[in-house]
N, C-alpha and C positions, 0 to 999 in steps of 0.2 A: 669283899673278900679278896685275899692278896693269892693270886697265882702262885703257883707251885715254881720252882726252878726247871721239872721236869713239863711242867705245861705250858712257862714261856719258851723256854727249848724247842718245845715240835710246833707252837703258834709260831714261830720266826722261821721254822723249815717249811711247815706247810704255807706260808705266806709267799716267801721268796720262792720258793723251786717247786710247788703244785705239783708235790708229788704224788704218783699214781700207790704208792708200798711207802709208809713210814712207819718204823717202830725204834722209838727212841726209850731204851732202856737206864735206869739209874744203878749207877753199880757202887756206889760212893761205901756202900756198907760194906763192902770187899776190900776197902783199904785204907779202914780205922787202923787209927795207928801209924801209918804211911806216914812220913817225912811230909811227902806232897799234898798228904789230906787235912794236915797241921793248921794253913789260913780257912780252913771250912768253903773250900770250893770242892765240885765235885767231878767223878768220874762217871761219863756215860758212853754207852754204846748205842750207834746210828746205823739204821738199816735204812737207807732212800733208793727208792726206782723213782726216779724223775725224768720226762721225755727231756727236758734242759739237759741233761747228761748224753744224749746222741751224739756220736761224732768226735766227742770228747775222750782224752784220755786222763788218766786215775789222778794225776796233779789237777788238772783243772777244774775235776770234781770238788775234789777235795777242798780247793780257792772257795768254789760255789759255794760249799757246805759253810768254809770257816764267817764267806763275808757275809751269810746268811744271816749265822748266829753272833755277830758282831762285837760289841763291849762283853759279851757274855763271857767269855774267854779271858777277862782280865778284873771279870766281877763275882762270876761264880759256879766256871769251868776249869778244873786243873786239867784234865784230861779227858780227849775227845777220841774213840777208837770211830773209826767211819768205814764202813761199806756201802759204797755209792754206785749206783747199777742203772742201764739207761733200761728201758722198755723191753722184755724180752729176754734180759741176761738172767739168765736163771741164779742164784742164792746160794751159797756154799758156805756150808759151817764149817 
């Protein structure tokens, strides 16, 4: 059976950055129709606590997250919104 786009997604987060909080949402249904949803890649929302994010600020998170998930981004990510939190930072909607 062939993997979901949203289950290789969090297999490439939780692989590379071990993170302690992942919740990798598919939003892609919220922008049929979109210009940018046109080639059928999708839009998702990244919630990661990762200790790899200590120390770190919001760019570099964000590197972590992109080189995580890799070709994905040029295969079957149009858009990637990230919330990237080390240990401890608490979650803000």
């Amino acid at each position: 059976m062939t993997a979901t786009r949203l289950e290789r997604l969090t297999d490439r987060l939780s692989r590379a950055l071990e993170p302690e909080q992942l919740e990798v949402v598919d939003d892609s249904h919220r922008h049929a129709g979109h210009a940018g949803a046109a080639d059928g890649r999708g839009h998702f929302t990244v919630l990661i606590a990762s200790p790899r994010f200590a120390g770190l600020g919001t760019l570099r998170r964000h590197r972590l997250v992109y080189e995580a998930v890799g070709d994905m981004m040029t295969t079957d990510i149009h858009a990637l919104s990230i919330q990237a939190l080390a240990p401890g930072e608490a979650a803000t909607d």
